[in-house]
C-alpha angles and dihedrals in degrees: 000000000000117000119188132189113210119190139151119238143178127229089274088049095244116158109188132027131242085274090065091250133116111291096233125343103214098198096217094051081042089051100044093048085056089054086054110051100037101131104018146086122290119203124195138145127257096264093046094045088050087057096058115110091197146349130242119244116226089046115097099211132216113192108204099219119176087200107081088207098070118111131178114202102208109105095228083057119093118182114208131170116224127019084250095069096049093047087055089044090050091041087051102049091049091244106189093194148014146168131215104209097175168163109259097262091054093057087045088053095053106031094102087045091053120091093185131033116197114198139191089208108201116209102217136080093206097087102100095222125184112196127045134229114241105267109256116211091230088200086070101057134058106224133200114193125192110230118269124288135194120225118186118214115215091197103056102020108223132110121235123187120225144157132196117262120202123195130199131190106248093218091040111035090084082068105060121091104226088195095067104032098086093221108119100218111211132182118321145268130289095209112031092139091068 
């Protein structure tokens, strides 16, 4: 199984604002995370889950919820309780391939169980973020980055400037088909010593 956490960050890796949202949404990392993950498992936390909109068809959903009483009612939903549970869920039912989306302590949770990170890195520090990504050790992973972009926000209206990180685990990226992992890998980082 690989299991991948994607996330967008800022410099300081913050994920959410002081509001408790996410920090930016940049639309061609969203639709691309969307591509990606047509057809397979998304994992996200309770809060997360509750500020969803909507959720996408063609996805079969698990919500991580610490309180054993909480229930969703929508079939492609399943509710478990530890990260433990769900690996041994995905392990059982033979998942080829999911994807943590969030909050913060999921990715936490499930940061020793993935093999890949993809990030919408953020190049700015003025984003007043709240919670943190988990520190990666960039020395054990190798990492592929896309070349830098501009988005403009029109809420805010102000341009940032950002490209798409991919981690792989040094001791398991040999392993990975990248045929089959949907996640086009372009040149490489400018600062993978960091």
């Amino acid at each position: 199984m690989l299991l991948t956490l994607i996330a967008t960050y800022d410099n300081s890796r913050h994920l959410v604002n002081s509001m408790g949202e996410k920090i930016l949404t940049v639309p061609k990392f969203e639709i691309e995370m969307r591509n990606i993950t047509l057809g397979c498992t998304v994992i996200m936390g309770r809060e997360t889950f509750e500020k969803q909109p909507s959720l996408l068809n063609h996805r079969n959903y698990i919500v991580l919820s610490t309180n054993k009483e909480y229930k969703v009612s929508d079939p492609k939903v399943k509710v478990m309780y530890s990260p433990e549970e769900i690996i041994q869920y995905l392990e059982d039912t033979d998942v080829k391939q999911a994807y943590v989306v969030g909050g913060a302590k999921t990715f936490s949770s499930f940061t020793k169980y993935a093999t890949r990170f993809i990030i919408c890195h953020l190049h700015t520090n003025n984003l007043q973020g709240h919670e943190k990504f988990p520190l990666l050790k960039k020395k054990d992973f190798h990492i592929e980055a896309s070349a830098s972009k501009q988005y403009y926000d029109t809420n805010e209206k102000k341009s940032y400037t950002w490209h798409k990180e991919t981690f792989f685990r040094r001791d398991e990226s040999k392993r990975i088909d990248m045929r089959r992992s949907k996640v086009p890998l372009v040149l490489s980082l400018h600062n993978q010593t960091k």
